[in-house]
N, C-alpha and C positions, 0 to 999 in steps of 0.2 A: 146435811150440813154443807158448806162451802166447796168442803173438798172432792165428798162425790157427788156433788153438782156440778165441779170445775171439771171435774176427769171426765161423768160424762157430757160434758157437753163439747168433751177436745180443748180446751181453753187453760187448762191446767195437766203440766206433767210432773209430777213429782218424784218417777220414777229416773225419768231421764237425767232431772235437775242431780239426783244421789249420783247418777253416773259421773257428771262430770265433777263435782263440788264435794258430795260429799250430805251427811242432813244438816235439815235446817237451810236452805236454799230450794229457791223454786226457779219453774220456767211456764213459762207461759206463748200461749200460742194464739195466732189468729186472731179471732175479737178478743181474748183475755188479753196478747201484748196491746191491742189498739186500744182497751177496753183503759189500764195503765198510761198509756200515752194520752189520752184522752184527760183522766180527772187530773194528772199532771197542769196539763194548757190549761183545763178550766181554773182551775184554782189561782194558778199565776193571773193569767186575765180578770179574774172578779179582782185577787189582793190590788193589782195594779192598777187597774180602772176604773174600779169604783169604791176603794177601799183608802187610795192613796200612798201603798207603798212601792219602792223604788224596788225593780228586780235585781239581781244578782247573782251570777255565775261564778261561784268563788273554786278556786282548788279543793282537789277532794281529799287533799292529807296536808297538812298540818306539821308547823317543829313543835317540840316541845313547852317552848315559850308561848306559843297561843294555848295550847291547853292547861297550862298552869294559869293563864288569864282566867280564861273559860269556867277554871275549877275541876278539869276534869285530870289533871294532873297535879300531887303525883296518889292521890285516895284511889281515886278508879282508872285504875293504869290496866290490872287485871281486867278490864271489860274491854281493853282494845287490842287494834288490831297493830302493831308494829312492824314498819320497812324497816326490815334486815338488808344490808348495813347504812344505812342510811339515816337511821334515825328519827326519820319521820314518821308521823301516825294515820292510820286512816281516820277519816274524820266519821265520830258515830252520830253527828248529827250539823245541819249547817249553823248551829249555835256558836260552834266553835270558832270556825274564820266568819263570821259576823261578827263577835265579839270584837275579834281583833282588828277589825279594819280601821280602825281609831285607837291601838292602842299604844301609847308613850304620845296622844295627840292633844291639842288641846281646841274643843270646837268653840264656835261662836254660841252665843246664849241665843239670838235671833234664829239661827238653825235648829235648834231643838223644837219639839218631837222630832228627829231620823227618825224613818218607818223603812226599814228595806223587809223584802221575801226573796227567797231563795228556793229551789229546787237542786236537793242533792243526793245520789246515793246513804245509804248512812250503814256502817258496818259495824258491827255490835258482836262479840265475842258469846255473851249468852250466857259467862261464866256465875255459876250460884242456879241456876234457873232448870240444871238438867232437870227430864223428867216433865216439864208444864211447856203446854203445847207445843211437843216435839212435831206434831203433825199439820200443815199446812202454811196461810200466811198469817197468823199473827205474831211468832215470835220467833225471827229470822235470823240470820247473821248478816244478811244482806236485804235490806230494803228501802225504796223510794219514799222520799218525805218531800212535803213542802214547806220551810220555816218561817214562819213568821219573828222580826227580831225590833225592838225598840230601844233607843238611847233618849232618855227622857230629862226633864226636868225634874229633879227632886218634889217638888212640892206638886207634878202632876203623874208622879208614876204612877199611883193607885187610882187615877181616873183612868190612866192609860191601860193599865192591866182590865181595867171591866172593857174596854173599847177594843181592847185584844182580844178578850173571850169573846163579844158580841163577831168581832170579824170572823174567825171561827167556826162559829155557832151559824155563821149566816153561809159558808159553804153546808151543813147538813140541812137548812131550812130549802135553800135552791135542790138540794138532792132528792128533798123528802125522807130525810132520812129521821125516823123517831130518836131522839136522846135526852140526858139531861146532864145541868149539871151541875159537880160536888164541890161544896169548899174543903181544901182538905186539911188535917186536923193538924198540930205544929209536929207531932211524932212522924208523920206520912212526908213532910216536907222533905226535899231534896237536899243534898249538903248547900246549892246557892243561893236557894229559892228564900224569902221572906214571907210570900202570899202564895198559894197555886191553887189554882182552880181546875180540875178536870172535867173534859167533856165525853161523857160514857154513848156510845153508840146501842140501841136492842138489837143482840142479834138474835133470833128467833131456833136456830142451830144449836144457840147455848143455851139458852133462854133465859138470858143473862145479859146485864149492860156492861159494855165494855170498853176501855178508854180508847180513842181514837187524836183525844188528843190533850197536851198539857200544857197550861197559861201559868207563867209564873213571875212575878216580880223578886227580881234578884236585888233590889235598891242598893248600894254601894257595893255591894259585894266583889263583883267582876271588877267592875270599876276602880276602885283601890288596889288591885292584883293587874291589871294591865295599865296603868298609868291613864285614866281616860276620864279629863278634867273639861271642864268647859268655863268660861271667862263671862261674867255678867258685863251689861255695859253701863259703862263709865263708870267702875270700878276696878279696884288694882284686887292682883291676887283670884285663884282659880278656886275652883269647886269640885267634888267629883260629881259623876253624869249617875242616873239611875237606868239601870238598863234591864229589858223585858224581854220573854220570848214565851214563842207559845207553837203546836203544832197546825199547819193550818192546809190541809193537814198529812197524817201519813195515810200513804194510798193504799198500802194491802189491805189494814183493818177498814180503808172506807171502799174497798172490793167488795172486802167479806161481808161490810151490812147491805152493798147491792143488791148484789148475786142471794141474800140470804131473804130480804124484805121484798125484796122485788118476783122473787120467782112464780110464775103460774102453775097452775093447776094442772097441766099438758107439760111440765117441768120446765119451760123455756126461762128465761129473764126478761122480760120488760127492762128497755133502756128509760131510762128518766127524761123528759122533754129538754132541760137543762144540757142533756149530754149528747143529742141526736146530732147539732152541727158539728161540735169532734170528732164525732163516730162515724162522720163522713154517710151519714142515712136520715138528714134531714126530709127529704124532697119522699122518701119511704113512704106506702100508707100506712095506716096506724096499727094495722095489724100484723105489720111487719117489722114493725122495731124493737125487736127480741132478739136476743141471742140465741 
């Protein structure tokens, strides 16, 4: 699996990561941190360039008022992580200050669809979950994501949602990576979510499909919790916005279908053509662009 393919191949230390953190935290070395830095940049550059959303670098903690926009306050309080004494939270995923970057605003109707992505740490406490995959990266307190985030037009959020998962879907088709994906049932839904769609990655280690990422239409929900209205034109009186997000994606679980789908027969990894100019081993021959 992942993990003693990561350890031997030096790109993964898990022991060392206990030393300093504690479990549930990794570290990664050499091509693993480049390997990281790497689907990072790709991702941001496909969402931004050929996808049409606007980047963003938002803070990585949060008051309390954006995560009661969010929804993530105050039900799932136990799942984060709180600045002591300061009050503020770490952010468990960039959904949260996305949300709020409009919230108490009122946008123009000609501005909708916003499309922004984001790349953030995301911190996740893990609480309810002891015991399932305590070992490597898929279920961390600490891991890199990329968000995908929409503020819609009511009457086009649910085209928006299928054009969210297709975005998505189109980072694993550049990667090669096999997956599919699930609509999920109304009991599986999220407390904001109204529609969600997951996209399960094969990992071959599990031999099992595994979420890698999740598209969800939250249609008013957020929206009405953070004041975030938008004004038709040449008419009086506002509306609320519908807003979407989705993972686009997170980078450990799309390490692990790498490193897991990609590996050779002589145990190396095959890097994907997709990821050679991040990798800084474009110009490589082809027999050489392995881990």
């Amino acid at each position: 699996d992942h993990i003693e393919l990561g350890e031997r191949l030096g790109i993964m230390d898990f022991e060392a990561a206990a030393r300093i953190a504690g479990a549930r935290f990794s570290l990664l070395r050499g091509d693993g941190a480049k390997l990281e830095r790497a689907l990072i940049n790709f991702m941001l550059d496909l969402h931004t360039k050929e996808h049409g959303y606007t980047e963003i670098l938002p803070p990585f903690m949060s008051n309390p008022e954006a995560f009661t926009a969010s929804g993530h306050l105050p039900k799932f309080e136990e799942d984060l992580f709180k600045v002591e004494p300061f009050g503020w939270y770490l952010v468990p995923t960039a959904e949260v200050p996305l949300t709020n970057i409009y919230r108490d605003q009122i946008i123009n109707e000609e501005d909708l669809p916003i499309k922004l992505c984001a790349y953030t740490p995301c911190f996740r406490s893990e609480a309810g979950s002891y015991g399932k995959d305590i070992r490597g990266l898929i279920r961390l307190h600490l891991f890199d994501k990329v968000e995908l985030y929409k503020f819609s037009h009511p009457e086009h959020s649910f085209s928006e949602l299928l054009s969210l998962v297709k975005d998505a879907g189109r980072v694993m088709e550049l990667l090669g990576l096999p997956f599919r994906v699930v609509s999920l049932c109304t009991a599986d839904l999220g407390f904001a979510s109204a529609k969600t769609y997951d996209l399960e990655a094969w990992l071959p280690g599990q031999n099992a499909f595994r979420e890698i990422s999740s598209c969800s239409n939250c249609t008013d929900f957020q929206a009405r919790r953070g004041g975030i209205r938008f004004k038709k034109s040449g008419q009086k009186g506002t509306e609320l916005v519908h807003t979407l997000n989705g993972s686009g994606l997170a980078i450990g679980r799309t390490m692990v279908a790498l490193l897991e789908n990609y590996q050779e027969e002589d145990g190396t990894v095959r890097i994907p053509e997709t990821l050679l100019e991040y990798m800084g081993k474009k110009e490589i021959n082809p027999e050489k662009k392995k881990l």
